[in-house]
Each structure stands twice: as C-alpha cells, then as structure tokens.
ModelCIF file with pLDDT and N, C-alpha, C, O atoms, coordinates in Angstrom:
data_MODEL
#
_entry.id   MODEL 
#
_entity.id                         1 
_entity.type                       polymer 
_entity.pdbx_number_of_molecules   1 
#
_entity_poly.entity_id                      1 
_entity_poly.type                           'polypeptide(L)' 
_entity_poly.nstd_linkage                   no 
_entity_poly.nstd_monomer                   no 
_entity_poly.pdbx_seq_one_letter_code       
;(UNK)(UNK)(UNK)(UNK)(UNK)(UNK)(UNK)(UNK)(UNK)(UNK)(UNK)(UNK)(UNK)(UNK)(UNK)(UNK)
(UNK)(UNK)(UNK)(UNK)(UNK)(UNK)(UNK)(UNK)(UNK)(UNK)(UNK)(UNK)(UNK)(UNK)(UNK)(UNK)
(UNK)(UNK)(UNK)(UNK)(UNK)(UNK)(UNK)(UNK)(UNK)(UNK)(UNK)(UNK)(UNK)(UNK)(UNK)(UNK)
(UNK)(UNK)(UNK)
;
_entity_poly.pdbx_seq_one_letter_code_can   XXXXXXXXXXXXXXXXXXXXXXXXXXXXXXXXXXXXXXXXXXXXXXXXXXX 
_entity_poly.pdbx_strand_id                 A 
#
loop_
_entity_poly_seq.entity_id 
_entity_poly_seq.num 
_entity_poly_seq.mon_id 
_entity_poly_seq.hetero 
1 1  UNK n 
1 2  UNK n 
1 3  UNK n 
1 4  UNK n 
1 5  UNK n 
1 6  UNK n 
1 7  UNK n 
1 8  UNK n 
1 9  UNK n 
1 10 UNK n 
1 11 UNK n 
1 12 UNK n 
1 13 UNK n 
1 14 UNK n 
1 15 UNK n 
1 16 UNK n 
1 17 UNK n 
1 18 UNK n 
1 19 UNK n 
1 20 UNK n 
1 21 UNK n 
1 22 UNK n 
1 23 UNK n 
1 24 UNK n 
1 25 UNK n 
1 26 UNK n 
1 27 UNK n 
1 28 UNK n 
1 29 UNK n 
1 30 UNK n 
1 31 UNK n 
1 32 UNK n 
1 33 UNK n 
1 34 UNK n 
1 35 UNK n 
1 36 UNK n 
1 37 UNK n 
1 38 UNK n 
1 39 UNK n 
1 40 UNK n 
1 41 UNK n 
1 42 UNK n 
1 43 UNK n 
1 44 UNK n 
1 45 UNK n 
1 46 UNK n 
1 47 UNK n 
1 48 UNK n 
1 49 UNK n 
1 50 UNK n 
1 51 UNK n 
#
_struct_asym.id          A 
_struct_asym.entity_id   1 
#
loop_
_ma_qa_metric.id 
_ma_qa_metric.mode 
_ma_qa_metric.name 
_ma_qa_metric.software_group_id 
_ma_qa_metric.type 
1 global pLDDT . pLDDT 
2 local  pLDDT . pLDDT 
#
_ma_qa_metric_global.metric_id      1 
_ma_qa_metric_global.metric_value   85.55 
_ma_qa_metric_global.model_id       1 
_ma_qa_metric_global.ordinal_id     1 
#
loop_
_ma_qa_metric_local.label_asym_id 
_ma_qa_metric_local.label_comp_id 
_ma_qa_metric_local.label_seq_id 
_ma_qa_metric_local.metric_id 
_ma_qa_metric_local.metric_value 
_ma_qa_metric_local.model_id 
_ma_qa_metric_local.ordinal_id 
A UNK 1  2 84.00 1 1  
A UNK 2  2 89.00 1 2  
A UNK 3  2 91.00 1 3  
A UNK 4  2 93.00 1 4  
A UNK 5  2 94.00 1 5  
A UNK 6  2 94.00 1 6  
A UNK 7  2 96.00 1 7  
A UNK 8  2 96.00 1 8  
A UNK 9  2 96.00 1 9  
A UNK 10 2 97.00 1 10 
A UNK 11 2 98.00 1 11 
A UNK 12 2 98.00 1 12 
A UNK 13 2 98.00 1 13 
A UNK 14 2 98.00 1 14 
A UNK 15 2 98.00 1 15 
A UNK 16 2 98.00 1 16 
A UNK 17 2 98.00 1 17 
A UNK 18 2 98.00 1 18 
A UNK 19 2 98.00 1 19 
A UNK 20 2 98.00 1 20 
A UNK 21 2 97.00 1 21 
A UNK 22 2 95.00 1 22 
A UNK 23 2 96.00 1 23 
A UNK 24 2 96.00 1 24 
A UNK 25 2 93.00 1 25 
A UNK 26 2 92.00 1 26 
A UNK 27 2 93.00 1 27 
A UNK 28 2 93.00 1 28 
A UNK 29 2 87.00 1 29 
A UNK 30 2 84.00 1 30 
A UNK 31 2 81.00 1 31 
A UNK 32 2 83.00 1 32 
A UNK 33 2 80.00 1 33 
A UNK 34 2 77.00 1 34 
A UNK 35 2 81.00 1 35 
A UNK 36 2 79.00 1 36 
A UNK 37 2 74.00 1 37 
A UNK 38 2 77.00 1 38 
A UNK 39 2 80.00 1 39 
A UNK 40 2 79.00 1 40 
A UNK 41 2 78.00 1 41 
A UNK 42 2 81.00 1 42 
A UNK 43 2 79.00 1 43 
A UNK 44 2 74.00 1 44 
A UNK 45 2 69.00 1 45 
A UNK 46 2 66.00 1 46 
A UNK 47 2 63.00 1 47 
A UNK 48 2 55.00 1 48 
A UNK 49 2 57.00 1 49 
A UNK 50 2 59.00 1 50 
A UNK 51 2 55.00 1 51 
#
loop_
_atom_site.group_PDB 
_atom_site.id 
_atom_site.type_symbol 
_atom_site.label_atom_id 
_atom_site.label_alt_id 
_atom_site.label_comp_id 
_atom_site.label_asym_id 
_atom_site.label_entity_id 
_atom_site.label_seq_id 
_atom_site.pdbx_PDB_ins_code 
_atom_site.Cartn_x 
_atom_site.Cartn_y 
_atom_site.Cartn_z 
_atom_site.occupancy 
_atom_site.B_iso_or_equiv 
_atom_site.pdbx_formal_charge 
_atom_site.auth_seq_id 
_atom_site.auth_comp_id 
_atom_site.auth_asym_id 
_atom_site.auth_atom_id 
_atom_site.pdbx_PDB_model_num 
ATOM 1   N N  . UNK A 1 1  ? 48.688 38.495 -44.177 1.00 84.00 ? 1  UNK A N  1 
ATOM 2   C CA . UNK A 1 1  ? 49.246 39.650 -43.501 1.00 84.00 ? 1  UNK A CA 1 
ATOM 3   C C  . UNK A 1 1  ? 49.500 40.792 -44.476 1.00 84.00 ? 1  UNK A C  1 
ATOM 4   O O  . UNK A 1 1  ? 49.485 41.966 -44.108 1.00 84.00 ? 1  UNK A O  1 
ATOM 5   N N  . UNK A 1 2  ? 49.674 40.512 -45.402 1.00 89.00 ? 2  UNK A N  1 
ATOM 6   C CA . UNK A 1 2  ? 49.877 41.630 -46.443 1.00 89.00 ? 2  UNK A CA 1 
ATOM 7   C C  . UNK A 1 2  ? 48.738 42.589 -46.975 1.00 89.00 ? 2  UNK A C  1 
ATOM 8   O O  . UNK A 1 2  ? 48.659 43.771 -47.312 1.00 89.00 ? 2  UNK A O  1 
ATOM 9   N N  . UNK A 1 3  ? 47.522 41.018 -46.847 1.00 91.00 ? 3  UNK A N  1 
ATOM 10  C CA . UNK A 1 3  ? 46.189 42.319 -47.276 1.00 91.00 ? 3  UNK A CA 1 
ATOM 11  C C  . UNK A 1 3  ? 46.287 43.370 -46.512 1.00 91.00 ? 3  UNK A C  1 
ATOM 12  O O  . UNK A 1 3  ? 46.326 44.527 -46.928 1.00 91.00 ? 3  UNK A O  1 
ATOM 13  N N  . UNK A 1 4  ? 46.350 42.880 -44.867 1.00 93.00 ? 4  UNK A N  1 
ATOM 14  C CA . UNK A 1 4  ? 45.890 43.779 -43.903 1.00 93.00 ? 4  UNK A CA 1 
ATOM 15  C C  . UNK A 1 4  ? 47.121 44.414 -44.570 1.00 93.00 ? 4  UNK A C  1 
ATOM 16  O O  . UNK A 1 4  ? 46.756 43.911 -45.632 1.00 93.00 ? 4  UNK A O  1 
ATOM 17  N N  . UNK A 1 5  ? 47.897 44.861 -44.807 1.00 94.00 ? 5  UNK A N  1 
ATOM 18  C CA . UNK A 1 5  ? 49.246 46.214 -45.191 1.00 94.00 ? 5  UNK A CA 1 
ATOM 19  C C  . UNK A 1 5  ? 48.657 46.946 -45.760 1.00 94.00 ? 5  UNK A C  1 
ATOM 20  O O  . UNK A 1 5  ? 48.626 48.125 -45.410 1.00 94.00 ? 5  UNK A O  1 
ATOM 21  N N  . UNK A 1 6  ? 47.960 46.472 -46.878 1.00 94.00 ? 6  UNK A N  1 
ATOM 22  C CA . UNK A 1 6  ? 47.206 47.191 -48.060 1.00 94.00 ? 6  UNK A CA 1 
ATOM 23  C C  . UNK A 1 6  ? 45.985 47.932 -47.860 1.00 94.00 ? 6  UNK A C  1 
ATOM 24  O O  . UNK A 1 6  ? 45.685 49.044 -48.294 1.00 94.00 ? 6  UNK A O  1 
ATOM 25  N N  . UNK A 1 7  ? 45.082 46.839 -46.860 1.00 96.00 ? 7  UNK A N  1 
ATOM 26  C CA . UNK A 1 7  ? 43.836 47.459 -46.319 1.00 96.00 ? 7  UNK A CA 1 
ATOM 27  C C  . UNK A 1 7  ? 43.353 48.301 -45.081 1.00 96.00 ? 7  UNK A C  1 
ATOM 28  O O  . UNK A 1 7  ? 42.240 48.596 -44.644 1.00 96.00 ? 7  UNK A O  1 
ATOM 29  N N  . UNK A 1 8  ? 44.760 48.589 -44.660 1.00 96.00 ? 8  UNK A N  1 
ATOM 30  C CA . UNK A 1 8  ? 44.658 49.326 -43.428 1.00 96.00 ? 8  UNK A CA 1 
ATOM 31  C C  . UNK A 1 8  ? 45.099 51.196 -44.162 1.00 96.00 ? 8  UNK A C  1 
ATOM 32  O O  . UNK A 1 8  ? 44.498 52.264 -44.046 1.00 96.00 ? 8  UNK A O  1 
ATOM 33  N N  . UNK A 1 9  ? 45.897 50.963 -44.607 1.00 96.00 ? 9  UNK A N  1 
ATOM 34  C CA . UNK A 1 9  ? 46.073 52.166 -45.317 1.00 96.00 ? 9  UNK A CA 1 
ATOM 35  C C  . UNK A 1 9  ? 44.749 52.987 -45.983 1.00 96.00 ? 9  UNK A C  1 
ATOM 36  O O  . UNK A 1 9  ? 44.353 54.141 -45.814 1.00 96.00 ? 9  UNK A O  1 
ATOM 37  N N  . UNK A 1 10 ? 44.312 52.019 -46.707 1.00 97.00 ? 10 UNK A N  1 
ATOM 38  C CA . UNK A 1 10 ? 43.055 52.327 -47.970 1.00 97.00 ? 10 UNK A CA 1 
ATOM 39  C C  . UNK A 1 10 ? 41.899 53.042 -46.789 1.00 97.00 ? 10 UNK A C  1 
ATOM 40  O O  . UNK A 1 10 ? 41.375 54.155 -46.830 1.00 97.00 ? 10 UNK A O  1 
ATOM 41  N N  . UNK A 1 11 ? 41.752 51.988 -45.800 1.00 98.00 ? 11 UNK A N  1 
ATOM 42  C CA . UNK A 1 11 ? 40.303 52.820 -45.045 1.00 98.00 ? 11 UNK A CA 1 
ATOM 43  C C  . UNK A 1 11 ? 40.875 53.646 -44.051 1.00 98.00 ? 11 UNK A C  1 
ATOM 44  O O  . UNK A 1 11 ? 40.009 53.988 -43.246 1.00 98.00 ? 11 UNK A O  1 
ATOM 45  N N  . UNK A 1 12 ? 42.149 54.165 -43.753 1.00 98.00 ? 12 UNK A N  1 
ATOM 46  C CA . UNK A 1 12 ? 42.294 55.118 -43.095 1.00 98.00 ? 12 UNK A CA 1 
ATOM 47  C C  . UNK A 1 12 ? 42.433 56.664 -44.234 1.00 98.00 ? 12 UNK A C  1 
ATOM 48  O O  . UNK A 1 12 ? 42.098 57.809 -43.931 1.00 98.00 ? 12 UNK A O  1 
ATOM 49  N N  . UNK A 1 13 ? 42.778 56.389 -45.000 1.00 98.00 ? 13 UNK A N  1 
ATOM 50  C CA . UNK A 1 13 ? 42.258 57.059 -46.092 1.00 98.00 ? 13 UNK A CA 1 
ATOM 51  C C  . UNK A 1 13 ? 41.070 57.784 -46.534 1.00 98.00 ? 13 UNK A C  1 
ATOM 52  O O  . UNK A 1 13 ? 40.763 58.948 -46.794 1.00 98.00 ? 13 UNK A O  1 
ATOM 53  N N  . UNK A 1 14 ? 40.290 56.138 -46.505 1.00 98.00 ? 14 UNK A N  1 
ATOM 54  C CA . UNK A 1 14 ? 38.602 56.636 -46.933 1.00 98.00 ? 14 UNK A CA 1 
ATOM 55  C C  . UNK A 1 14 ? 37.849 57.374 -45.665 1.00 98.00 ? 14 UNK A C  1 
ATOM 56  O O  . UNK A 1 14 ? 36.856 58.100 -45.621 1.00 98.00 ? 14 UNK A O  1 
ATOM 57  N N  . UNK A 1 15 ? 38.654 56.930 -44.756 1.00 98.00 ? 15 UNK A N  1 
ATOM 58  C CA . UNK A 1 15 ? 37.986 57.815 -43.140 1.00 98.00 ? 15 UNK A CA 1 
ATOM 59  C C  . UNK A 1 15 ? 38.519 58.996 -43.657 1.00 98.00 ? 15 UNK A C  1 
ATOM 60  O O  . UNK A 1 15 ? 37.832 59.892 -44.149 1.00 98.00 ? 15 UNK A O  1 
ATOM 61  N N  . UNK A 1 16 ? 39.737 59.010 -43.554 1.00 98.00 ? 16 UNK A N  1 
ATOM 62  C CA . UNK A 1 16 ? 39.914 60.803 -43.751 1.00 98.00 ? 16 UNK A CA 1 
ATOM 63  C C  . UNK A 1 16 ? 39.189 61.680 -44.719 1.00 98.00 ? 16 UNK A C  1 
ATOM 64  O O  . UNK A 1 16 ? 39.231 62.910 -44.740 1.00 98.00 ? 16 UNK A O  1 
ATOM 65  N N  . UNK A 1 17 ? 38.634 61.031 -45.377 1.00 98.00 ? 17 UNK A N  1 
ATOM 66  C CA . UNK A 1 17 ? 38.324 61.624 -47.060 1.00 98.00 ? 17 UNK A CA 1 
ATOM 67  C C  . UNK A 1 17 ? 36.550 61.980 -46.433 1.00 98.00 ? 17 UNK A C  1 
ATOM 68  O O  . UNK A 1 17 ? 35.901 62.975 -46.758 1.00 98.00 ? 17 UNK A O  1 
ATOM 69  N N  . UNK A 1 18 ? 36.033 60.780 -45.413 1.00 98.00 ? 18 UNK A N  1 
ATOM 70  C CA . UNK A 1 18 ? 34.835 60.976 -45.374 1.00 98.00 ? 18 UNK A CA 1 
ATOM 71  C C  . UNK A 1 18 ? 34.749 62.234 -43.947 1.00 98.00 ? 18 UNK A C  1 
ATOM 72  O O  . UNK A 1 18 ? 33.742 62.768 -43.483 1.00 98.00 ? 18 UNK A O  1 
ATOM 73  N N  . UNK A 1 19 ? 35.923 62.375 -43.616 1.00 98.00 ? 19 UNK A N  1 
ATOM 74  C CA . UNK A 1 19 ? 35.933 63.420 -42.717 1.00 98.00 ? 19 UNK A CA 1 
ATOM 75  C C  . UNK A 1 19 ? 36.035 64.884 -42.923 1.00 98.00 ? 19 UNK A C  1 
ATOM 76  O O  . UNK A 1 19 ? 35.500 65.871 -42.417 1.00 98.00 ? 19 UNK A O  1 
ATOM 77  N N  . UNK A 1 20 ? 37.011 64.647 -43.951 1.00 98.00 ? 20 UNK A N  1 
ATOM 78  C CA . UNK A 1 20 ? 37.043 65.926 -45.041 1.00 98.00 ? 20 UNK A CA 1 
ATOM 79  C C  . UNK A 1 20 ? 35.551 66.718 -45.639 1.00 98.00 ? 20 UNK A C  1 
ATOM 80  O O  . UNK A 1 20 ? 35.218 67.898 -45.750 1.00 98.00 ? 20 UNK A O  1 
ATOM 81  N N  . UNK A 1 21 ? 34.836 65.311 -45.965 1.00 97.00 ? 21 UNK A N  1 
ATOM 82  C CA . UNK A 1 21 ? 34.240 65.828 -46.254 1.00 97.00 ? 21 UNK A CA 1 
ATOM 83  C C  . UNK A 1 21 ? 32.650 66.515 -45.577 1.00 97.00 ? 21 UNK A C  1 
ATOM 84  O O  . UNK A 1 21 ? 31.854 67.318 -46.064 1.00 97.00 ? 21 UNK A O  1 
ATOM 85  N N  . UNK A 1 22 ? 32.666 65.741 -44.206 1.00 95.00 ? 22 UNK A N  1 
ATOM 86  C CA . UNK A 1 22 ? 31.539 66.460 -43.613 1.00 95.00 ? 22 UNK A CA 1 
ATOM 87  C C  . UNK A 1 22 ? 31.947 67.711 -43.067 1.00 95.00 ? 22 UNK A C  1 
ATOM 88  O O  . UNK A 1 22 ? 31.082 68.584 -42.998 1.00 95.00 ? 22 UNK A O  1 
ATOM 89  N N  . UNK A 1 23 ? 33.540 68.065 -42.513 1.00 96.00 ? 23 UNK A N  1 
ATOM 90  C CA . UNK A 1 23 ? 33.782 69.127 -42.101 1.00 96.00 ? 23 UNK A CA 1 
ATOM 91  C C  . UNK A 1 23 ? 33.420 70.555 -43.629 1.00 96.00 ? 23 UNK A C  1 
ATOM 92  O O  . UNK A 1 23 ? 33.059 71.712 -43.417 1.00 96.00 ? 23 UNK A O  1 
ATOM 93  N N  . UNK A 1 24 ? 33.667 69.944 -44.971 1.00 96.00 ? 24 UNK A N  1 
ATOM 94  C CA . UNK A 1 24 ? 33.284 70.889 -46.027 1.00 96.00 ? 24 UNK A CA 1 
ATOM 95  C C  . UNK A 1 24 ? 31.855 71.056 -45.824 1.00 96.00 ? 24 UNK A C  1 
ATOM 96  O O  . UNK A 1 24 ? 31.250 72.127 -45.873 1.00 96.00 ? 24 UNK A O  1 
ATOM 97  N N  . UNK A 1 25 ? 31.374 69.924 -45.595 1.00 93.00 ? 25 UNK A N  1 
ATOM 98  C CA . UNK A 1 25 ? 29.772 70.469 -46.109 1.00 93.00 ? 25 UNK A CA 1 
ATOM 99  C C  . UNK A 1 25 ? 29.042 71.469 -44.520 1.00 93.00 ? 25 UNK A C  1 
ATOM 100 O O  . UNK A 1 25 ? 28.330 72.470 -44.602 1.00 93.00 ? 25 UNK A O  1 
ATOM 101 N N  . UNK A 1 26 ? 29.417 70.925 -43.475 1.00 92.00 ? 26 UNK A N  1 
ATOM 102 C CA . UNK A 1 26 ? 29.265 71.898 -41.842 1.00 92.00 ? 26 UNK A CA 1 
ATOM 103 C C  . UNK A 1 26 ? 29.704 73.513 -42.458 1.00 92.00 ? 26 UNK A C  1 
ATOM 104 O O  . UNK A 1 26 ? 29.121 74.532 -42.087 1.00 92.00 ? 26 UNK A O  1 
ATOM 105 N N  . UNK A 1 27 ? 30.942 73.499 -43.551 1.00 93.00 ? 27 UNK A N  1 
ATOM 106 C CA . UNK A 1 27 ? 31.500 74.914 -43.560 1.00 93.00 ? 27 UNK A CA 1 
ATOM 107 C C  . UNK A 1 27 ? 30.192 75.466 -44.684 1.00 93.00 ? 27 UNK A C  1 
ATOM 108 O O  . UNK A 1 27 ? 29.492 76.476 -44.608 1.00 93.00 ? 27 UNK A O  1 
ATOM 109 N N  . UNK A 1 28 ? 30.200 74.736 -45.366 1.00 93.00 ? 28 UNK A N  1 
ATOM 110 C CA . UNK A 1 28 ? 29.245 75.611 -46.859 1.00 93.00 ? 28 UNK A CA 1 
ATOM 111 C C  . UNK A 1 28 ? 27.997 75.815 -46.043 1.00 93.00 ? 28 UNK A C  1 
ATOM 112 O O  . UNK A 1 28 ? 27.106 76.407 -46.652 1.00 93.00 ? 28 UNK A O  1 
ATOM 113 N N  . UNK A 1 29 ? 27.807 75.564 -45.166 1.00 87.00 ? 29 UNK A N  1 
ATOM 114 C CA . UNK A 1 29 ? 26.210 75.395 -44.564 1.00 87.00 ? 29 UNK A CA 1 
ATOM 115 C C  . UNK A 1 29 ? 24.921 74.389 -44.665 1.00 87.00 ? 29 UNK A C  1 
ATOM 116 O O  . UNK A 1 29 ? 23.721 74.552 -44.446 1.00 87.00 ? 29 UNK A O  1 
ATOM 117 N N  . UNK A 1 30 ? 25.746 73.223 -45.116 1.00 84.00 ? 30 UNK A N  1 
ATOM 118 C CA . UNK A 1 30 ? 24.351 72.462 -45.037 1.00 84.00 ? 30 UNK A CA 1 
ATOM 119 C C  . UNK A 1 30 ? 23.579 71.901 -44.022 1.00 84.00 ? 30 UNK A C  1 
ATOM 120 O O  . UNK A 1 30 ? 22.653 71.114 -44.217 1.00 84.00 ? 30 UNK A O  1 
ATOM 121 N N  . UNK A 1 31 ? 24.010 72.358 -42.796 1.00 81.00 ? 31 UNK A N  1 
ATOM 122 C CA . UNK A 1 31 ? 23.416 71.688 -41.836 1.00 81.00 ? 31 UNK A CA 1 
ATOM 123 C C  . UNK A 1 31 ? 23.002 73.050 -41.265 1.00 81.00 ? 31 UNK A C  1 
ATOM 124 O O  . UNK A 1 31 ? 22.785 72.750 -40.091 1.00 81.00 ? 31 UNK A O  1 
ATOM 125 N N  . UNK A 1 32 ? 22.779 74.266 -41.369 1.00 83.00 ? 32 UNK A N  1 
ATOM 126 C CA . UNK A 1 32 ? 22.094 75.212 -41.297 1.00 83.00 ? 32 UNK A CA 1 
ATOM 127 C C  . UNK A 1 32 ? 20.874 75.338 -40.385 1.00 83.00 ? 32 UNK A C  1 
ATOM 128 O O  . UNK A 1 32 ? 20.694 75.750 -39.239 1.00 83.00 ? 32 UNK A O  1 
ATOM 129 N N  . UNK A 1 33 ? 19.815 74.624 -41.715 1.00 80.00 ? 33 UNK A N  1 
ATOM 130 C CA . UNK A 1 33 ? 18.569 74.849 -41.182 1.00 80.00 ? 33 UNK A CA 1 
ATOM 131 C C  . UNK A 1 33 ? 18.103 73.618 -40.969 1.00 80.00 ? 33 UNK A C  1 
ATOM 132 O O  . UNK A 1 33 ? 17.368 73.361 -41.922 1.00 80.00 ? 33 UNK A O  1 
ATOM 133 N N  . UNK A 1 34 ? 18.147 72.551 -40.086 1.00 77.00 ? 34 UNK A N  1 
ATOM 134 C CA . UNK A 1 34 ? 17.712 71.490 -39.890 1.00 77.00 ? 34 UNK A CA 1 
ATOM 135 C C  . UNK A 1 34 ? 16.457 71.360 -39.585 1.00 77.00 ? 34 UNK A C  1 
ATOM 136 O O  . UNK A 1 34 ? 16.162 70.181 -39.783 1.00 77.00 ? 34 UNK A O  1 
ATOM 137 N N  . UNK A 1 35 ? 15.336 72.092 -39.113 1.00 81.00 ? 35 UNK A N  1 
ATOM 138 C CA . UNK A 1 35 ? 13.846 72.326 -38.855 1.00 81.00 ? 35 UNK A CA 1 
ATOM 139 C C  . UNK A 1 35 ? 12.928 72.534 -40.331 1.00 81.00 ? 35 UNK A C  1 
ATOM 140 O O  . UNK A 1 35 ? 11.861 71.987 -40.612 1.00 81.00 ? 35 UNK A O  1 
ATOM 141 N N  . UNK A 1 36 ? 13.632 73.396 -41.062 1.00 79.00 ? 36 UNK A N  1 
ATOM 142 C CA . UNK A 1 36 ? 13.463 73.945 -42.333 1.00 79.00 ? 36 UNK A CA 1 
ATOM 143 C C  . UNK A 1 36 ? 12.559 73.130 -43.099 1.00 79.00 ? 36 UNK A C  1 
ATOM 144 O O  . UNK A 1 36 ? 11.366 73.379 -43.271 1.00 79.00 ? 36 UNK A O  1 
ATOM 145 N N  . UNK A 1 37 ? 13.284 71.998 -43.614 1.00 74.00 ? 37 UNK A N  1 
ATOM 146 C CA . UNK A 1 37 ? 12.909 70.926 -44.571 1.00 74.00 ? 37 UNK A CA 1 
ATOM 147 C C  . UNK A 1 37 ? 11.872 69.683 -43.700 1.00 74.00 ? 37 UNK A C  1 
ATOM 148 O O  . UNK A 1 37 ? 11.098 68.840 -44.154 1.00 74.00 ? 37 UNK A O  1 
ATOM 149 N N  . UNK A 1 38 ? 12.258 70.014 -42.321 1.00 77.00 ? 38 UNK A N  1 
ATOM 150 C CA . UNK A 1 38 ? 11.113 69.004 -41.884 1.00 77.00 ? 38 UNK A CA 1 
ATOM 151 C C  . UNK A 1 38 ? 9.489  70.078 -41.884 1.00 77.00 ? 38 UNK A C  1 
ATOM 152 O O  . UNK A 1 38 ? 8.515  69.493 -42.357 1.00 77.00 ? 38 UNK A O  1 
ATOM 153 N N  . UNK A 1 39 ? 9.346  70.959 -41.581 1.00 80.00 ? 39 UNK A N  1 
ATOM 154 C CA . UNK A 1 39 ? 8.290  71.780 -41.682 1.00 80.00 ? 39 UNK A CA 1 
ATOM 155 C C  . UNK A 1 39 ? 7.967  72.150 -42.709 1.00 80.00 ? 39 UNK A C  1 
ATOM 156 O O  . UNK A 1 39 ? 6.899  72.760 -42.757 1.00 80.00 ? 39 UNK A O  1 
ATOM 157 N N  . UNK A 1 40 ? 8.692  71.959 -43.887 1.00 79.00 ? 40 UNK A N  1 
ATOM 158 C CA . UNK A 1 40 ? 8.464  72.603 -45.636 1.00 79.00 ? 40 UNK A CA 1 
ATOM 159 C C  . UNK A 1 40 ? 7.647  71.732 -45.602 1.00 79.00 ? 40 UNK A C  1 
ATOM 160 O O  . UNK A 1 40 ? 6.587  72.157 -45.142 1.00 79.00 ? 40 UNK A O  1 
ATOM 161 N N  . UNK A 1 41 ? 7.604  70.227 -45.991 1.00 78.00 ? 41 UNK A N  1 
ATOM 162 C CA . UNK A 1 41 ? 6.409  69.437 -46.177 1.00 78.00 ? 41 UNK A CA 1 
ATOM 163 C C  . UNK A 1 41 ? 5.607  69.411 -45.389 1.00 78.00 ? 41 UNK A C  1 
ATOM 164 O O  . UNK A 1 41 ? 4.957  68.371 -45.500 1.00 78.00 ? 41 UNK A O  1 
ATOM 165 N N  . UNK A 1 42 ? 5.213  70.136 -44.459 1.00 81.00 ? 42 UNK A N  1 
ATOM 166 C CA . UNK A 1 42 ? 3.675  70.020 -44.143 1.00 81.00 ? 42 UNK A CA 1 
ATOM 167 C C  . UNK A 1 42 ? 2.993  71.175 -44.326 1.00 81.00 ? 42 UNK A C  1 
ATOM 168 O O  . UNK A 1 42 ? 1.884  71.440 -43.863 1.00 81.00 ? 42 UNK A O  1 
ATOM 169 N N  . UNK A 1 43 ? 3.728  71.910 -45.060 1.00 79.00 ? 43 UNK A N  1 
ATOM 170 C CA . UNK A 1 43 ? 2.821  73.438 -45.960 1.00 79.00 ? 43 UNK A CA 1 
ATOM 171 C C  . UNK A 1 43 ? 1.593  72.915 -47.063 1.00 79.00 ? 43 UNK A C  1 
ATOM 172 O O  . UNK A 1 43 ? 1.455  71.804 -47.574 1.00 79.00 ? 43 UNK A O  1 
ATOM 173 N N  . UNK A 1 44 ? 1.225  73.464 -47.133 1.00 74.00 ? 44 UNK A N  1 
ATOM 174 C CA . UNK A 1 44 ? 0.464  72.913 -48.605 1.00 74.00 ? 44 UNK A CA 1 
ATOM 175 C C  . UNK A 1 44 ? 0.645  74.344 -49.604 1.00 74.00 ? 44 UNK A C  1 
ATOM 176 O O  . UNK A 1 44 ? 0.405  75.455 -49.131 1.00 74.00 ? 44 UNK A O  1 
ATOM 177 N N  . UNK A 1 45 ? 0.894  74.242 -50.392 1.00 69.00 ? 45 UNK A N  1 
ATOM 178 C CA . UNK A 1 45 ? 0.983  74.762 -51.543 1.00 69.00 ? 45 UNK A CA 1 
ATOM 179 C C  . UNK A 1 45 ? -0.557 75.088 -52.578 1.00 69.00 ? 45 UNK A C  1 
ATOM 180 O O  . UNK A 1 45 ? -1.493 74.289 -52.609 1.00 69.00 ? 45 UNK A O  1 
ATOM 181 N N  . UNK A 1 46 ? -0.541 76.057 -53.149 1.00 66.00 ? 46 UNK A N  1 
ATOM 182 C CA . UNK A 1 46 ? -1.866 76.396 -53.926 1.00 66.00 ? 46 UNK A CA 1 
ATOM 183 C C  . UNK A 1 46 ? -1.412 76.290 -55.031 1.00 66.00 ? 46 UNK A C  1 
ATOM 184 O O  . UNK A 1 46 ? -2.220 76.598 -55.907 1.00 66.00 ? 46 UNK A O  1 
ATOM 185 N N  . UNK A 1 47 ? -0.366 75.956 -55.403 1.00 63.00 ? 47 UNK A N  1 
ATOM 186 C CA . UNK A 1 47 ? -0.187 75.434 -56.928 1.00 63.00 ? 47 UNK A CA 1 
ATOM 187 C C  . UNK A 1 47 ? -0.628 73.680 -56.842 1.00 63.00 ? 47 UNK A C  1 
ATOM 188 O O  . UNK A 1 47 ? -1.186 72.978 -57.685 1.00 63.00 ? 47 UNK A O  1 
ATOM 189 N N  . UNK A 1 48 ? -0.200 73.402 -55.688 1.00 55.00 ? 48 UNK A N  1 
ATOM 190 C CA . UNK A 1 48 ? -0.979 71.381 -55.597 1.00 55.00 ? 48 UNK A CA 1 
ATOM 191 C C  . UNK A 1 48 ? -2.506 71.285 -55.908 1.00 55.00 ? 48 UNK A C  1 
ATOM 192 O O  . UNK A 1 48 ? -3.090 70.356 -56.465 1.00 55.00 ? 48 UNK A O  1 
ATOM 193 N N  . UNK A 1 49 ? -2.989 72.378 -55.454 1.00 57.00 ? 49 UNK A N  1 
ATOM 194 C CA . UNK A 1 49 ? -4.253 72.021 -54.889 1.00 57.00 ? 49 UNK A CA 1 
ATOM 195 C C  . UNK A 1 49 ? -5.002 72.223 -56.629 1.00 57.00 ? 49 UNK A C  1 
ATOM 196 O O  . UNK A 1 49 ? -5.908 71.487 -57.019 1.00 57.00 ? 49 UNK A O  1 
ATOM 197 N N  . UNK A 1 50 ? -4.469 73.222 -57.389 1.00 59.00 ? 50 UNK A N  1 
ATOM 198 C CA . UNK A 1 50 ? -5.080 73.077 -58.474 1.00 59.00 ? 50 UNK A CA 1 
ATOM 199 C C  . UNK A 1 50 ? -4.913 71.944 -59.571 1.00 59.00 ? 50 UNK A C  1 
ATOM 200 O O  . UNK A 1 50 ? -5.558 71.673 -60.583 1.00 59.00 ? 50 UNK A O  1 
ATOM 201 N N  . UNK A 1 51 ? -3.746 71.368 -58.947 1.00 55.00 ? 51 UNK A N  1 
ATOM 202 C CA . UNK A 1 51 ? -3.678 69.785 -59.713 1.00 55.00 ? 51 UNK A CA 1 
ATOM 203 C C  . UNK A 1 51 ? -4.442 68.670 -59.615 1.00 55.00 ? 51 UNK A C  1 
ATOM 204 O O  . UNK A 1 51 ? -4.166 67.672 -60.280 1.00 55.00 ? 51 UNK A O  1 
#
C-alpha cells in the first residue's frame, strides 16, 4: 500500500509534465504544418540527382 502512495503521486506528475509539455510545443507551432513534411519527401531535389 505504500508503493501505491509513492506511485500515484510520481505519474500524476509525469502526466502533468507530459501535458505541459504538448500544450508548449501546440504554442511554439509545431504542429503547424502537418501536410508540409509529408509532401517534402516526394519532391526530388537536383542536388540528389547529381549524386
């Protein structure tokens, strides 16, 4: 009974912390351009092609 004392605290914690932190990264903009990076790789590039 005691772990659970110890371990209920710790992951309500690590929830908050992992909540913290997607609400930071939604604010800086990383979820922006979600189309972006799936359509970047199917460009081809003319610097590849001379490799």
């Amino acid at each position: 009974m005691t772990g659970l004392a110890f371990l209920i605290p710790i992951a309500l914690l690590m929830g908050l912390a992992g909540l913290c932190a997607f609400f930071w990264a939604m604010r800086s903009g990383q979820y922006d351009d979600m189309d972006g990076a799936a359509h970047r790789i199917l460009i081809d590039d003319e610097e590849d092609e001379i490799r």
